[in-house]
C-alpha positions as CSV (number, residue, x, y, z in Angstrom):
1,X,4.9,-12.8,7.7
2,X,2.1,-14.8,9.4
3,X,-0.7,-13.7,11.7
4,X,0.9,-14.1,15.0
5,X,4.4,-14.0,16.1
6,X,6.6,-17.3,16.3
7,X,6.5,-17.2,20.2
8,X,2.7,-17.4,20.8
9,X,2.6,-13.6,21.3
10,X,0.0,-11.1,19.8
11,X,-1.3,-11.0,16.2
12,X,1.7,-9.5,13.7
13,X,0.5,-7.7,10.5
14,X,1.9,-9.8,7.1
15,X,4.0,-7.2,6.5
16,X,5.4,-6.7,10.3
17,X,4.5,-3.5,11.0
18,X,2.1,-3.7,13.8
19,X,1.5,-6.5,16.4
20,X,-2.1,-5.9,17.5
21,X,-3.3,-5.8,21.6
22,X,-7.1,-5.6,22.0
23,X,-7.4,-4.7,18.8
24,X,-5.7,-2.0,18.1
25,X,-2.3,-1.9,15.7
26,X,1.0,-0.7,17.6
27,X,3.7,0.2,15.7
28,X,6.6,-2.7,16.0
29,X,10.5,-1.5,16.5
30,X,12.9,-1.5,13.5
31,X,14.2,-5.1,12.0
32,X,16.7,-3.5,10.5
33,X,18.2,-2.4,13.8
34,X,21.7,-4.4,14.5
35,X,20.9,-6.7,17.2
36,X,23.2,-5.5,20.1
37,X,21.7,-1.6,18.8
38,X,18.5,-3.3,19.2
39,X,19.4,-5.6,22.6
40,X,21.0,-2.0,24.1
41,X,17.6,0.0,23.3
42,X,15.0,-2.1,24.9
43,X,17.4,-2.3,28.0
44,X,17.5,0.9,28.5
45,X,13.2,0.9,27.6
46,X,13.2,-1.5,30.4
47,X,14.9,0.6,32.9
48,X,13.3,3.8,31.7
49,X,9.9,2.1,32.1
50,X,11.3,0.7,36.0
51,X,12.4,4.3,36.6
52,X,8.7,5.4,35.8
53,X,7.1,2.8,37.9
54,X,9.6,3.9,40.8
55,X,8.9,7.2,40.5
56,X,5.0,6.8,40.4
57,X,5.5,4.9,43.8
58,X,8.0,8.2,45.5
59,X,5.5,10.7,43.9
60,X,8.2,12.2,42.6
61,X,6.8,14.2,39.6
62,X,10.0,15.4,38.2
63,X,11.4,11.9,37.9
64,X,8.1,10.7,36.4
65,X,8.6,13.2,33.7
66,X,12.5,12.4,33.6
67,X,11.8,8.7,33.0
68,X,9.0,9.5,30.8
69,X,10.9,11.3,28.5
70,X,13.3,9.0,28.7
71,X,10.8,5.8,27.8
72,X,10.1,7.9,24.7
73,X,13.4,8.3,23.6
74,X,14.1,4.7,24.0
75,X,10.3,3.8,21.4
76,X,12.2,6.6,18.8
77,X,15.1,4.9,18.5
78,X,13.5,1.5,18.2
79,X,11.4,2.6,15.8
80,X,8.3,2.3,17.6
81,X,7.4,6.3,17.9
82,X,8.6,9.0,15.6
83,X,9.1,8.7,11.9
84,X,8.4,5.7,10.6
85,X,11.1,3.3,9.5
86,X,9.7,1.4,6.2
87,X,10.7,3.6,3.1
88,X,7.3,3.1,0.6
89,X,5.4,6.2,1.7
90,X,3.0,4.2,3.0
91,X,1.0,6.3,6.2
92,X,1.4,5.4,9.8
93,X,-1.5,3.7,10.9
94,X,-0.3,3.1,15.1
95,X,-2.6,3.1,17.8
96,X,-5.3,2.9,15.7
97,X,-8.2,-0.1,15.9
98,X,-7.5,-2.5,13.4
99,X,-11.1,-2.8,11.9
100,X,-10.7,1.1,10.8
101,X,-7.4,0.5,8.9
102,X,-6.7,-1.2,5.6
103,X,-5.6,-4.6,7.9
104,X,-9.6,-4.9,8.7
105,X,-9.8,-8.1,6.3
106,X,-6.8,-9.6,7.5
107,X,-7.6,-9.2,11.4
108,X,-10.9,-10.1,10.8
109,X,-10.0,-13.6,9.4
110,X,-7.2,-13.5,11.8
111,X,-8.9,-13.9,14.8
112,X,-12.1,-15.9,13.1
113,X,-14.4,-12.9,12.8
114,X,-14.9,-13.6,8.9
């Protein structure tokens, strides 16, 4: 997989596990999930994460924590949170800066700091 993703967007680890934002790996979601699974799941992340926002603006803490929990059920089933969803054994290295990882070479030539 290359460096960065096809639509201009943040550096992608070559084997598509992470996309990386300041520097730091976050987990990607699934590939393997059927696209409308896939399409349905960040919908409802996207209106989990509205619900959030709204609530933040009422002050309502009970629907902060409603639409939290639900924004973290929506990253499980993607993929993005929970167990992992390759099958090699290999550890989970999200949220985690990508100089302190084994992609440190591969980030470092990725964004020219060879």
């Amino acid at each position: 997989m290359a460096a960065s993703s096809s639509e201009g967007g943040p550096p992608v680890t070559p084997d598509g596990r992470y996309i990386v934002v300041r520097g730091r790996l976050w987990r990607r979601a699934n590939p393997h999930l059927p696209g409308e699974e896939r399409e349905a799941l960040v919908r409802a992340l996207m209106a989990a994460r509205r619900a959030v926002g709204a609530a933040r603006r009422a002050g309502d803490r009970d629907a902060l924590a409603k639409a939290g929990s639900a924004v973290h059920a929506a990253k499980v089933a993607l993929g993005e949170r929970g167990p992992v969803w390759w099958q090699d054994g290999d550890r989970d290295w999200n949220r985690v800066m990508a100089r302190n990882s084994p992609y440190a070479e591969w980030f470092a030539a990725a964004v020219g700091q060879e």
